[in-house]
C-alpha positions in Angstrom: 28.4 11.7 -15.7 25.5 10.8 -17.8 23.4 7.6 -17.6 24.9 4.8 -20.5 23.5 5.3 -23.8 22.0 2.0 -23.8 20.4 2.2 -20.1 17.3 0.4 -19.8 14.0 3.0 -18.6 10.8 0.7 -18.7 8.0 -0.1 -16.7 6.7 -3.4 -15.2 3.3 -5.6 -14.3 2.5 -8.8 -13.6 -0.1 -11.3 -14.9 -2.5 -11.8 -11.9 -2.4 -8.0 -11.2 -3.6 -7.0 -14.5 -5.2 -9.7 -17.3 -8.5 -10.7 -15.8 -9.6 -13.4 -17.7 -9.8 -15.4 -14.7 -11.3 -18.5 -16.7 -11.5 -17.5 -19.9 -9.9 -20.0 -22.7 -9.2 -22.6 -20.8 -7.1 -21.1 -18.2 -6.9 -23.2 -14.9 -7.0 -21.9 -11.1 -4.4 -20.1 -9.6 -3.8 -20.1 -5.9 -4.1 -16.3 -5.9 -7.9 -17.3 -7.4 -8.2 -19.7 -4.7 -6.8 -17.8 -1.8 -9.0 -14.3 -2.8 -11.5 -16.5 -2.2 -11.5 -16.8 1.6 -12.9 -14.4 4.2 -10.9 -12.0 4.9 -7.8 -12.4 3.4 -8.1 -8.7 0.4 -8.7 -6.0 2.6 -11.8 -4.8 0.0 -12.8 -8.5 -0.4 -12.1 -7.9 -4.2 -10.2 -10.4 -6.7 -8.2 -10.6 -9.5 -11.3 -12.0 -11.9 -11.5 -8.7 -14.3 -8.8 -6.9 -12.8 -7.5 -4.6 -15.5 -8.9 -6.3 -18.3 -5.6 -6.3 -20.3 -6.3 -9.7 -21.4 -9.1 -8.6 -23.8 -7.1 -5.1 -24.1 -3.6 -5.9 -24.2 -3.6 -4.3 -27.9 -4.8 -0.6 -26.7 -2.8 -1.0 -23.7 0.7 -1.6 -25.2 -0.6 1.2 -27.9 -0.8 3.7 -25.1 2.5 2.5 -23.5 4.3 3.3 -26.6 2.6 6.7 -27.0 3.8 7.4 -23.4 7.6 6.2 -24.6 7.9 3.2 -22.8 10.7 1.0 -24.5 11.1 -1.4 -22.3 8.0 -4.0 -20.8 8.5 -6.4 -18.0 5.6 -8.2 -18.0 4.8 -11.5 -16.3 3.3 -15.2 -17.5 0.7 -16.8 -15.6 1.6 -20.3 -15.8 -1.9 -21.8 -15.6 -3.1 -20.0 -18.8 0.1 -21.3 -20.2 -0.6 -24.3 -18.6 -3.8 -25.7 -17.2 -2.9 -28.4 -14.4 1.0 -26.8 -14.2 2.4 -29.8 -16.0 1.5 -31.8 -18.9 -1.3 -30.6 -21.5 -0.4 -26.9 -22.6 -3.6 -24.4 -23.3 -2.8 -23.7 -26.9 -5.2 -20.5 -26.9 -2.9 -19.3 -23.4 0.5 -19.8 -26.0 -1.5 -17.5 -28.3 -2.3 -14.7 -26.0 1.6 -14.5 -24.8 2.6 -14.9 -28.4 0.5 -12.4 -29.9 1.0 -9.9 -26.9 4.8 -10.3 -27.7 4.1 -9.5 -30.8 2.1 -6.7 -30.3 5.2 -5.0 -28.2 7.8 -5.7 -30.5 5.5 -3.9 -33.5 5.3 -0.5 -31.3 9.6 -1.4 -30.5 8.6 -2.3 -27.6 11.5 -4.7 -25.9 9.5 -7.4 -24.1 11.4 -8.7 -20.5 9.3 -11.8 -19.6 9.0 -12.8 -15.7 8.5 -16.5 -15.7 7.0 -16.4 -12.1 5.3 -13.8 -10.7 3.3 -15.8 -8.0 0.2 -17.4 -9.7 0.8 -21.2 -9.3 -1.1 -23.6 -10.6 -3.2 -24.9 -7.7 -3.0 -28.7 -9.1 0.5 -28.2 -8.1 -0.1 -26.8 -4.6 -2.4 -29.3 -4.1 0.8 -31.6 -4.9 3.1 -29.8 -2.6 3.8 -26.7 -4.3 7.2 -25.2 -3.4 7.6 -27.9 -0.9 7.6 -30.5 -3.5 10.9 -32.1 -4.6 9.4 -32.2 -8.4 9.0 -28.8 -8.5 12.4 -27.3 -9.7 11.2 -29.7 -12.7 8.1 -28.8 -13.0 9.1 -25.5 -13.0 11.7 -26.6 -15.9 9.0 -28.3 -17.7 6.9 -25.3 -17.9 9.5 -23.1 -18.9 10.4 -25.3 -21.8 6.9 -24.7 -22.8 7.4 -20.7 -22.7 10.8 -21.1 -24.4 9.6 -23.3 -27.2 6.6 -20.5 -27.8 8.7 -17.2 -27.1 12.2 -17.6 -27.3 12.5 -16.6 -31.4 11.2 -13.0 -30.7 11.5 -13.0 -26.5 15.2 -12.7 -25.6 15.2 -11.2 -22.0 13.8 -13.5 -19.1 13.4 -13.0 -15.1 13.2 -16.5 -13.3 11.2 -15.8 -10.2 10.1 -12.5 -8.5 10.4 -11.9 -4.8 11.1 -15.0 -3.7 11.1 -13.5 -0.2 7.8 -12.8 -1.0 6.8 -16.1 -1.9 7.8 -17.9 0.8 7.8 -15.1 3.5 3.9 -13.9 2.8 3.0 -16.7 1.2 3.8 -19.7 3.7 5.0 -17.8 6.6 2.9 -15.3 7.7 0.1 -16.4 5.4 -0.9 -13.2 4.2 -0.5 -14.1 0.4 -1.3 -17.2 -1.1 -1.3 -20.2 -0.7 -2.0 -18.3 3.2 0.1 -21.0 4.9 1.9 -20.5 8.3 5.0 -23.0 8.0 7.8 -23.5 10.1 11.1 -23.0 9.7 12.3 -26.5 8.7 9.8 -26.8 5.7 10.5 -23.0 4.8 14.2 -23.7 4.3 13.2 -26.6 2.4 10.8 -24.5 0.2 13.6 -21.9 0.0 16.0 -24.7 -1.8 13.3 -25.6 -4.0 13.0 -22.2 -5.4 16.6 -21.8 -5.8 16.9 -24.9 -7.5 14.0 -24.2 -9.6 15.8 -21.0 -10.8 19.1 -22.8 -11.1 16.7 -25.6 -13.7 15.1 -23.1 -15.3 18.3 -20.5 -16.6 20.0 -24.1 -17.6 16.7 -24.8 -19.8 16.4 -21.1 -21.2 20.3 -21.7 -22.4 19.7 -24.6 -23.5 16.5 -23.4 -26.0 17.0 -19.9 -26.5 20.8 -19.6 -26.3 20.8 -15.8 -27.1 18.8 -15.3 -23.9 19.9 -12.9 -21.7 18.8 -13.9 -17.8 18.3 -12.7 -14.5 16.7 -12.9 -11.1 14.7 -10.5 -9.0 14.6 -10.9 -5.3 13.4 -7.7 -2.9 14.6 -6.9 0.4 14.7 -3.4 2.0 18.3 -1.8 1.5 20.3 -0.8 4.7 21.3 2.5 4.5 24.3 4.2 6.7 22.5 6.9 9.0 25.9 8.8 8.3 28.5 7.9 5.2 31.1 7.2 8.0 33.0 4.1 7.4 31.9 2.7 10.7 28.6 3.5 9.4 28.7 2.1 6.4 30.3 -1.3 7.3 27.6 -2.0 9.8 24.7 -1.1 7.3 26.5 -3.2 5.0 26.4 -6.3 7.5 23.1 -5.3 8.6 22.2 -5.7 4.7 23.4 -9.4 4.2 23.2 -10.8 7.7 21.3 -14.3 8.0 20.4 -14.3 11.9 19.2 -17.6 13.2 15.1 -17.0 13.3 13.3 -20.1 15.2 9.6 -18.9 13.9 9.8 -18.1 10.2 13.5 -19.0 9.3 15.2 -17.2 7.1 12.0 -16.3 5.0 12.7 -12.7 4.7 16.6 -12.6 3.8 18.7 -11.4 1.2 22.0 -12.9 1.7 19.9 -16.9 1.8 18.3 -15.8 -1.4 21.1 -14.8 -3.2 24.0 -15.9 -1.9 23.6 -19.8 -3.7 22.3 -18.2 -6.7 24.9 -15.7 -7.2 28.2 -17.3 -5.4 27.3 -20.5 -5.4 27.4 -21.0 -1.7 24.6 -20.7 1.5 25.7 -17.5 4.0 27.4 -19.7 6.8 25.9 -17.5 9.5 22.5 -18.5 7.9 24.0 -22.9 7.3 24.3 -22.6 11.6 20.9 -22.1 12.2 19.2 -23.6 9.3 21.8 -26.2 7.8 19.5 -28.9 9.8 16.5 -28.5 7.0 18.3 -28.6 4.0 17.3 -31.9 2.2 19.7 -34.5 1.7 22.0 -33.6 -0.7 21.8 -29.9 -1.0 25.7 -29.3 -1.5 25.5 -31.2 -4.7 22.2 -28.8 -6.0 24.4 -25.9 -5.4 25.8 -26.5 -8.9 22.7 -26.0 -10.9 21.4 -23.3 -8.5 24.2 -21.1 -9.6 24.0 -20.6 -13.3 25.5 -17.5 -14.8 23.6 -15.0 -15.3 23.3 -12.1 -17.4 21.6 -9.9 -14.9 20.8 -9.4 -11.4 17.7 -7.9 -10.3 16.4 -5.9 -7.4 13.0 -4.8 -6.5 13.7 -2.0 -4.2 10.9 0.6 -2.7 11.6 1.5 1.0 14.8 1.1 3.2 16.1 1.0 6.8 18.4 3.5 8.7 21.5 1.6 10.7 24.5 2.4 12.1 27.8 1.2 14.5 26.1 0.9 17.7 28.6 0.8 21.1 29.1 -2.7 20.6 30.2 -2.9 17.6 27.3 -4.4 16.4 25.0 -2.7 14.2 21.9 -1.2 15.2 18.7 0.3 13.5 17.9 4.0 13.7 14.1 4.7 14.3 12.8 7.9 11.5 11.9 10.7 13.1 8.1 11.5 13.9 6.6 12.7 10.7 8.7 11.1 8.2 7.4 11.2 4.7 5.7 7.8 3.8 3.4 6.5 1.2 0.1 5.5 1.2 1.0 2.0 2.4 2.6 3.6 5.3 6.1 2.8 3.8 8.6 5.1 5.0 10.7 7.2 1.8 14.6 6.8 1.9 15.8 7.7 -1.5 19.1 6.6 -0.5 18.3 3.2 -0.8 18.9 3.2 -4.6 22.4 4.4 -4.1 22.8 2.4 -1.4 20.9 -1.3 -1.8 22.6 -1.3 -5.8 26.1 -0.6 -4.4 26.0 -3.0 -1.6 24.8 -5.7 -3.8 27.2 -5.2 -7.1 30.1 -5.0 -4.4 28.9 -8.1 -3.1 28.1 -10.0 -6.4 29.9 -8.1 -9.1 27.0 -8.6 -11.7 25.0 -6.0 -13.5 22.0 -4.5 -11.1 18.8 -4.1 -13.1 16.3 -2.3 -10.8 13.7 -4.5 -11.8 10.8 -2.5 -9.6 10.5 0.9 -8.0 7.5 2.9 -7.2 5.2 4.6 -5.1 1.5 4.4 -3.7 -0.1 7.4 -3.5 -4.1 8.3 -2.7 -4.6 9.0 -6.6 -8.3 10.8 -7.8 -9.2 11.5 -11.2 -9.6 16.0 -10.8 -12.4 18.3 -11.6 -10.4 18.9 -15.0 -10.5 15.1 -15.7 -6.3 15.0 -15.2 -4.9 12.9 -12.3 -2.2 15.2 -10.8 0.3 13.2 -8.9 3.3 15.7 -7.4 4.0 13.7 -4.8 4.9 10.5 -7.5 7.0 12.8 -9.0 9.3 14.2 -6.3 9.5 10.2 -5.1 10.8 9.2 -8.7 13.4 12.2 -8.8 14.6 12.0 -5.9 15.5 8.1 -5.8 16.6 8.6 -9.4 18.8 11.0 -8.4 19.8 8.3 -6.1 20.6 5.4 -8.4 22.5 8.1 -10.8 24.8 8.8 -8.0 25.4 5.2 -8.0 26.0 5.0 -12.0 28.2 7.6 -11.7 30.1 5.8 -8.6 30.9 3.2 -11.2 28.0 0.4 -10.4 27.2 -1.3 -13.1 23.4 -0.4 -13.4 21.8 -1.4 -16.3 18.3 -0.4 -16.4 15.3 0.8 -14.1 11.5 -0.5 -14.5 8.7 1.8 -12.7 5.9 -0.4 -11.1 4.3 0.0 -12.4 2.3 1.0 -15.8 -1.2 0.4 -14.7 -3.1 1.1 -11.8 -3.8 -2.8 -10.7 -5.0 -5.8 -8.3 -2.6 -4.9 -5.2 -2.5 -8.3 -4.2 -3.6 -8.2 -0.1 -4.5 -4.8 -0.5 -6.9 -5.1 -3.7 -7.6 -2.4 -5.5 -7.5 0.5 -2.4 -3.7 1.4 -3.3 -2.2 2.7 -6.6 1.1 2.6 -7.6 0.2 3.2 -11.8 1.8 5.9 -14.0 -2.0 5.3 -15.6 -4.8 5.3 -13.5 -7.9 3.2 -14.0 -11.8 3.4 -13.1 -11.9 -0.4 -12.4 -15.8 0.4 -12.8 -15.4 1.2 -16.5 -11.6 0.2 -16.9 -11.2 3.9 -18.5 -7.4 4.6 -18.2 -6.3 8.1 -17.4 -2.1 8.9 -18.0 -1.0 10.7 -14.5 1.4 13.5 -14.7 3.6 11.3 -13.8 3.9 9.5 -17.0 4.7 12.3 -19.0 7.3 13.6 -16.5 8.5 10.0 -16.5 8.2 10.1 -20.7 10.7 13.1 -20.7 13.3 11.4 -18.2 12.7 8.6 -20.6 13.7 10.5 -23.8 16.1 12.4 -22.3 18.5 9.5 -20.6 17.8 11.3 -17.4 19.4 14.2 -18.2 16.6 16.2 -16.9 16.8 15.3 -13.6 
């Protein structure tokens, strides 16, 4: 079996990671421009300032994606160029870049997927709470109505929020993204219903303005994968996968199952309403309504994955990789099975479409004597986890599409600009971007619906 016809290949950024611009036109602070800021906290001490540059060269950039075959474009907005303070007066040159940059894709047939937040809040709105705000599901509305109102005639596909494990877990639990907050678990569980509910407010305002949308939401978590395909196996990977266990430190910051669950079914995992039922704010049953809005598409960010199995007890337990397992250059460990696996689990469990809304892979890239960037090792990471999620087409999930991170060589958050994940690279000294090998072996996988895998 073949992938669909209409399968989605595309690639992905996100705003911080790639425009630069960092004040230009009236654009206001994120707290990723805030939190770069402190000692410490990028392991090059770099920032997102320049980054890419794609603010200035968004129009040669989208050129080169479409020479490389891209289709499909998830890119992100950053809210205070849309938006200044957050909420309130609107940056009309910030409407024009996003307007013009849709424009710009659609000329090359280029099918824009906007991610309406990709991390960089406003810092007026930190300063005001942030995610621990009870304003800011409408806040959030409030700003999507802006993007909407701007967009939503030529920009019909829309991601709510990206990683929200991320956002909470690295942002205010271990403090190793911004905001760099180390919260507790009863006002994580309270930021975590925020979030939710600011998803839930924003699909209901995207329906209500652009009522051809098609929606989704991308969450991350590292698929369990069965160390054999027994059944026993395979049922204790699968519990392993959605399990919400009681966590007195950092809550339930890092789980699927809590992030999902209300979004998708309407309902908190009650293993996860035992130990964390006590932080939900007053009223959350009745929230539970807007927070699950239909929704056209779910999305997964998927890039590494852990071994489990039936342990003696019944219970599941995780199987250490053997010394010298393959990993990247952020020392994640490779599992191609986790885009059969971490797709099937999740369509089983929420029987919506699975758009793998990120996969990709880090590698210690160099531009060669012969001015090429030769990148093998991208390559044999891309077939074999396609290979992967075809397995999983072909086992009936309902996949819909599959977006590399990403495009661009960029601003790895934490990590600055010492990793690369691109299909392009760039001299961040001259922002020169060279096409890996990569691309063009991702350009024929592209044009040929996979069939050359």
């Amino acid at each position: 079996m073949r992938f669909p016809k209409d399968f989605l290949w595309g690639t992905a950024t996100s705003s911080y990671q790639i425009e630069g611009g960092a004040r230009d036109d009236g654009k206001g602070p994120s707290i990723w421009d805030e939190f770069v800021r402190r000692p410490g906290t990028v392991k090059d001490q770099s920032n997102g300032d320049t980054a890419i540059d794609h603010y200035h060269r968004f129009q040669d950039d989208i050129q080169l994606m479409a020479q490389m075959g891209i289709r499909n474009y998830r890119f992100s907005i950053s809210w205070p160029r849309m938006m200044p303070e957050g909420i309130g007066a609107v940056c009309e040159k910030g409407l024009a870049f996003y307007s013009e940059l849709v424009d710009c894709l659609l000329s090359f047939g280029i099918r824009p997927f906007c991610t309406l937040y990709h991390w960089d809040l406003p810092s007026a709105l930190q300063r005001r709470g942030g995610w621990l705000s009870p304003d800011m599901p409408e806040w959030f509305a409030g700003y999507v109505r802006v993007v909407a109102k701007c967009l939503g005639d030529r920009c019909k596909d829309y991601i709510t929020i990206n990683e929200p494990q991320c956002i909470i877990g690295s942002g205010y639990s271990l403090g190793v993204h911004a905001p760099g907050l180390r919260c507790g678990a009863d006002d994580i569980v309270r930021m975590d219903h925020n979030l939710m509910l600011a998803h839930g407010r924003a699909v209901q305002t995207l329906r209500e303005l652009v009522p051809d949308a098609r929606v989704g939401y991308a969450p991350c978590g590292d698929p369990a994968v069965p160390f054999t395909e027994q059944t026993q196996d395979v049922e204790a990977a699968r519990q392993a996968y959605f399990e919400c266990a009681p966590d007195s430190v950092i809550g339930p910051a890092w789980n699927i199952a809590w992030f999902s669950d209300p979004v998708m079914l309407g309902v908190y995992p009650q293993d996860g309403l035992k130990g964390y039922e006590q932080y939900l704010p007053r009223g959350w049953e009745k929230d539970l309504e807007i927070i699950h809005q239909p929704l056209d598409f779910y999305g997964q960010n998927i890039y590494q994955g852990k071994l489990w199995r039936a342990g003696k007890n019944g219970r599941p337990e995780p199987v250490p990789f053997p010394a010298g397992h393959p990993r990247n250059a952020l020392d994640w460990p490779l599992l191609p099975d986790s885009l059969y696996w971490g797709p099937r689990f999740l369509y089983e469990r929420y029987q919506t479409p699975i758009m793998i809304t990120e996969n990709g892979f880090d590698a210690h890239d160099a531009v060669s004597l012969d001015g090429k960037v030769h990148d093998p090792n991208r390559q044999d990471y891309l077939h074999r986890y396609l290979l992967s999620l075809k397995r999983a087409v072909e086992e009936k999930v309902d996949i819909r599409g599959y977006f590399y991170w990403s495009f661009f060589d960029n601003f790895e958050w934490s990590n600055g600009y010492r990793e690369r994940f691109g299909l392009t690279y760039v001299d961040y000294q001259t922002q020169k971007r060279t096409v890996k090998d990569s691309a063009f072996w991702y350009k024929k996988v592209m044009e040929t619906n996979g069939e050359c895998l």
